[in-house]
N, C-alpha and C positions, 0 to 999 in steps of 0.2 A: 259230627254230622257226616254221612256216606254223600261223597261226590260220586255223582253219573260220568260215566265214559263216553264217545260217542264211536259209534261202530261203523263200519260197512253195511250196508240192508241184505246183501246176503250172509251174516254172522248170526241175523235173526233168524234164521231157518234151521239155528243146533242152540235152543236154551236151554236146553237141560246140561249141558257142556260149559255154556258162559252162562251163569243164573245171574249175574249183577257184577260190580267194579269191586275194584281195591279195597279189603274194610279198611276204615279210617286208621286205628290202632294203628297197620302194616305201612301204614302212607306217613304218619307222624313218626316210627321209627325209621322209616327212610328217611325221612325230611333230619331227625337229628345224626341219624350218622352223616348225614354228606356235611351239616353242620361240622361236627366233629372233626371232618375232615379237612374242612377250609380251615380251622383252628388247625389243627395240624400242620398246614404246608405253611401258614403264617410262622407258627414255630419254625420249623425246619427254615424260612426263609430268611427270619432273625438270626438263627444262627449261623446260615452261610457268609449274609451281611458281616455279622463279628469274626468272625474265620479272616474276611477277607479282608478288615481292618486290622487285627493283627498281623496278618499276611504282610498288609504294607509297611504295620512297625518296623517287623522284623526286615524287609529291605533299605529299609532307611536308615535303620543300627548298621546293617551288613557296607550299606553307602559310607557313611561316617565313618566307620574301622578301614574301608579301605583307603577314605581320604588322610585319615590320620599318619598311616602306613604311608604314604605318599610323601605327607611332610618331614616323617623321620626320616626319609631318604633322603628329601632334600639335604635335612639337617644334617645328614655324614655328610654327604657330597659338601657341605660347603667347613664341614670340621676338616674332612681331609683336604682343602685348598687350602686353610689355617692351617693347618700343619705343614704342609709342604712348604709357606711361607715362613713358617719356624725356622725346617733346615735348612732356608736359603739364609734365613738372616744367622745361626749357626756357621754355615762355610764364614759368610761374610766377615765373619767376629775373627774364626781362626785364619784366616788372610787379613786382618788388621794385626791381631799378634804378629804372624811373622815377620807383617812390611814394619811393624816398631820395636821388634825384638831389642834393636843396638839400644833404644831409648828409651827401653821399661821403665827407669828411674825416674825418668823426667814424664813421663801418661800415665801416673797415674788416676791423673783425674780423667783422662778420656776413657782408659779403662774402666772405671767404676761408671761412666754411660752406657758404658756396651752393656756395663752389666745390670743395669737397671733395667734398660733395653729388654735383656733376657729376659729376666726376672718379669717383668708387665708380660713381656708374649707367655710365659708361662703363665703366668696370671690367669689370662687372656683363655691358652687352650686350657686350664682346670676348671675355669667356667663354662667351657662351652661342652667340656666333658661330663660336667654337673649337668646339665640341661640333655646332652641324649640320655643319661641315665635317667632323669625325670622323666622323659618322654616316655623310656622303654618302660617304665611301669606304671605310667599313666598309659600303656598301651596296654601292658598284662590285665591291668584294673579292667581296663575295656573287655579286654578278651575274655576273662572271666564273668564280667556282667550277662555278656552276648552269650556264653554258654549258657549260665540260668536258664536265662528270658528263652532262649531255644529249647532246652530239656522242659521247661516248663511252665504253657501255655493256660494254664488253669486258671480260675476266677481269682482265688487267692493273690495269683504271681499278680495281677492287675494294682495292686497299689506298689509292691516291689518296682513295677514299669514307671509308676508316678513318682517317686523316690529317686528314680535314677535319671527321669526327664530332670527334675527341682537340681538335683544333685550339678546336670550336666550347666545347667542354665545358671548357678552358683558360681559355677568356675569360671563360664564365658562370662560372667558379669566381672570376677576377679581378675580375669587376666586383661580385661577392656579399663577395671581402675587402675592396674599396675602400668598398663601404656599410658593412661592421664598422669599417672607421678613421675614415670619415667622421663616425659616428655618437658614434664615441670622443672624436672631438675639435670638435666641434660649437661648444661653449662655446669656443674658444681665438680667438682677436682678434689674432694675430702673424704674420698671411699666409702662411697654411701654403696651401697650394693640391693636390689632388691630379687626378692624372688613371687612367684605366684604359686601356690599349691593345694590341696583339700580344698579348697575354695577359698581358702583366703590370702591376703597379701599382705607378706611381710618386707618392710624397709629397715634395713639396720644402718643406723648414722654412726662414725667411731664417734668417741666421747671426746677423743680431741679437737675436731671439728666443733662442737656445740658448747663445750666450755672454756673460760679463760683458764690459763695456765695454774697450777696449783688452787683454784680454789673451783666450788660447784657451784659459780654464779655462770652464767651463758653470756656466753659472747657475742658481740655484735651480728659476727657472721652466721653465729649460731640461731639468734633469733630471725633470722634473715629467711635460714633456711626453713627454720617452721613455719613462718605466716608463709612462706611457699607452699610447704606443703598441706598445712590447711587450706588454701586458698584451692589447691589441687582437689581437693578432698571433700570439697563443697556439694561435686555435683553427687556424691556415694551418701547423703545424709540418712538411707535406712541405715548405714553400716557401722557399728559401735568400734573404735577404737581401744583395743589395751596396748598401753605402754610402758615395756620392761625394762629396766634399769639390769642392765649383766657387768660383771666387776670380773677383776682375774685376781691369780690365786695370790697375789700380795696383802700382807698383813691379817689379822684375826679374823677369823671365822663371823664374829660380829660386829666387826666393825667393817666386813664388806657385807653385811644382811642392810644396815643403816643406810651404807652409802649407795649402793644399788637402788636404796627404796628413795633415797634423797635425791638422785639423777633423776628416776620415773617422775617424782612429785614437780622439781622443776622443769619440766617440760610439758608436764599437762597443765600446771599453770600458767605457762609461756602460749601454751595454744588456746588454752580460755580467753585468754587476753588477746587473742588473733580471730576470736570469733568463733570458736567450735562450742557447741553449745555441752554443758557439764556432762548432763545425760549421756552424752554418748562415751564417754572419756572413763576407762582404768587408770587407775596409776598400779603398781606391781615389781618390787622385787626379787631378783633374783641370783645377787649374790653370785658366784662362780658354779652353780650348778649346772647350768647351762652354754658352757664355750663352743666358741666356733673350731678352735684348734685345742689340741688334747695337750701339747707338748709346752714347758716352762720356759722354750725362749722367749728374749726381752719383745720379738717382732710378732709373736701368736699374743702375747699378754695383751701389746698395744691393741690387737682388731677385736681380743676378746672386751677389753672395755669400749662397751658399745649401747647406744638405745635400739630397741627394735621398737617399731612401731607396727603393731600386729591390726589389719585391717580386716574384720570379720561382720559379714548380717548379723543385724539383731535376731532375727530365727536362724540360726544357722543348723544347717541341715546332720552336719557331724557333731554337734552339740546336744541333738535333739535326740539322734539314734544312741549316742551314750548313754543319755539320761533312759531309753528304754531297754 
C-alpha cells in the first residue's frame, strides 16, 4: 500500500516534478536495510563485549604471573637468609673444633651433634632448594600457558582457557589439602616429608616409622599416624587416594614386587579401619622402581623404603588430558 507524504502548499504548484511519495517497494527495502543494519552493530557490539572479556582475562593471567614472580622473590630472599644462617652455623662448628682440638678423643659424641646439626641444615637448604626449582617451573609452565592464550585469542583457544582455569583451581585445592596434612602432622619427628605438584599431593611416610621392627605388622605409632592422617583427609572426600608400597634394592627382584604390594595393602587396611571409605583407596606396588635417592648407601636404602600416599581428584584433570 502507497503512503501519502504531506508537503508544503507551495510544492503543489510543480506536480509534474513531485507526481506522488515513495513507492512502497523503495520504503520496505529501506525499512530492511536499516534493519540489517541494527543486526549489524548488535553483531559488531557482541563482539566488542567478548574482545573486552577476554581483554580482562588476559590482565588477570598478566596479574597472577606477576604475583607469582613476587613470591619467588620472596622465596630466595628468604633461601638466602637460610643460607647465610648455614655459614654462620659452619664458622660456628669450625671454632668448636678448634676450642676441642686437645680433646678430640674424649667429643666425640658432641662432635657427631654438630654433625647431625649439619647434616638437618643441609637437609633443610636441599629442600628449600627443591621448592624454588618447583616454583621456577611452575613459573615456566605459567609463562608458557600465558604465551598460548596471548598468541591465541580464537574460539577454539576458549576451552584451552577452561582447562587451564580447572587445572589452576586443581592445584590451589592441592596445595590448601597439603597445608590441612601438614598442619596435622606438624608434631610427628619420623621423616614424613610431603610435597604438592601437577595437582596433587604426595606424603611419603619412611616405613620405619609405620612398621614394627622386622616384621610388616604396623606399629602403634604407625597407626597413630594414619587415623591422623585420615582424619586430615576427611574434608578432600572427592579426592581418591593411591597408596604405594617403594622397597630399595635389597634382596630379589620378587620378593620386593610382594613386599612393596604387602606395605601398600596394609595400610589401606589400616585406613579403612580409620574410616576412609574403600572407594576411594588404591593399594599399589612398587617395588624399587621408583627411589627417592639413586645411590646404594645403607642411609638412601632407609628413605627409599617408604609409603607414599599420593592424593589426587577423582576427575583429575592430568588423568583426563592423557587419556585424550
Amino acid at each position: 500500500m502507497v503512503q501519502h507524504c504531506q508537503f508544503p502548499a507551495t510544492l503543489f504548484l510543480i506536480p509534474i516534478i513531485l507526481a506522488g511519495c515513495v513507492p512502497a517497494k523503495k520504503y520496505q527495502a529501506l525499512n530492511i536495510a536499516r534493519e540489517q543494519s541494527e543486526i549489524e552493530v548488535q553483531r559488531l557490539q557482541k563482539i566488542e563485549q567478548t574482545y573486552q572479556g577476554l581483554q580482562g582475562d588476559y590482565q588477570q593471567l598478566q596479574k597472577d604471573y606477576e604475583e607469582n614472580g613476587q613470591a619467588l622473590r620472596e622465596l630466595v630472599v628468604k633461601y638466602d637468609r637460610l643460607n647465610e644462617t648455614y655459614h654462620v652455623l659452619l664458622e660456628q662448628y669450625d671454632q668448636a673444633i678448634d676450642e676441642k682440638q686437645r680433646l678430640i678423643q674424649n667429643s666425640s659424641q658432641e662432635m657427631n651433634r654438630l654433625r647431625e646439626v649439619i647434616q638437618e641444615k643441609d637437609h633443610i637448604i636441599e629442600q628449600k632448594q627443591r621448592e624454588i626449582w618447583d616454583k621456577e617451573m611452575e613459573l615456566e609452565n605459567r609463562d608458557s600457558r600465558l604465551a598460548h592464550l596471548t598468541e591465541a585469542m580464537e574460539p577454539r583457544d576458549l576451552q584451552a582457557k577452561s582447562l587451564l582455569e580447572a587445572w589452576d583451581a586443581q592445584q590451589m585445592q592441592a596445595d590448601s589439602i597439603r597445608a590441612v596434612v601438614a598442619r596435622a602432622l606438624e608434631n610427628d619427628s619420623t621423616g614424613i616429608t610431603l610435597r604438592s605438584e601437577s595437582g596433587k599431593v604426595t606424603v611419603n611416610l619412611p616405613q620405619s616409622g609405620l612398621f614394627s621392627p622386622g616384621t610388616n605388622q604396623l606399629a602403634k605409632s604407625g597407626q597413630s599416624i594414619l587415623q591422623t592422617l585420615v582424619n586430615a583427609l576427611q574434608s578432600a572426600s572427592e579426592w581418591d587416594v593411591l597408596v604405594e608400597g617403594h622397597t630399595s634394592r635389597q634382596g630379589a627382584e620378587s620378593f620386593n614386587w610382594d613386599l612393596s604390594m604387602t606395605w601398600a595393602t596394609e595400610v589401606v587396611k589400616e585406613m579403612i579401619r580409620d574410616g576412609m571409605q574403600p572407594a576411594r583407596l588404591t593399594a599399589c606396588g612398587r617395588s624399587y622402581y621408583e627411589p627417592l635417592y639413586s645411590d646404594d648407601s645403607p642411609e638412601s636404602a632407609l628413605k627409599n623404603r617408604r609409603i607414599a600416599i599420593v592424593v589426587r581428584p577423582a576427575n583429575d584433570i592430568n588423568r583426563q588430558q592423557s587419556g585424550q
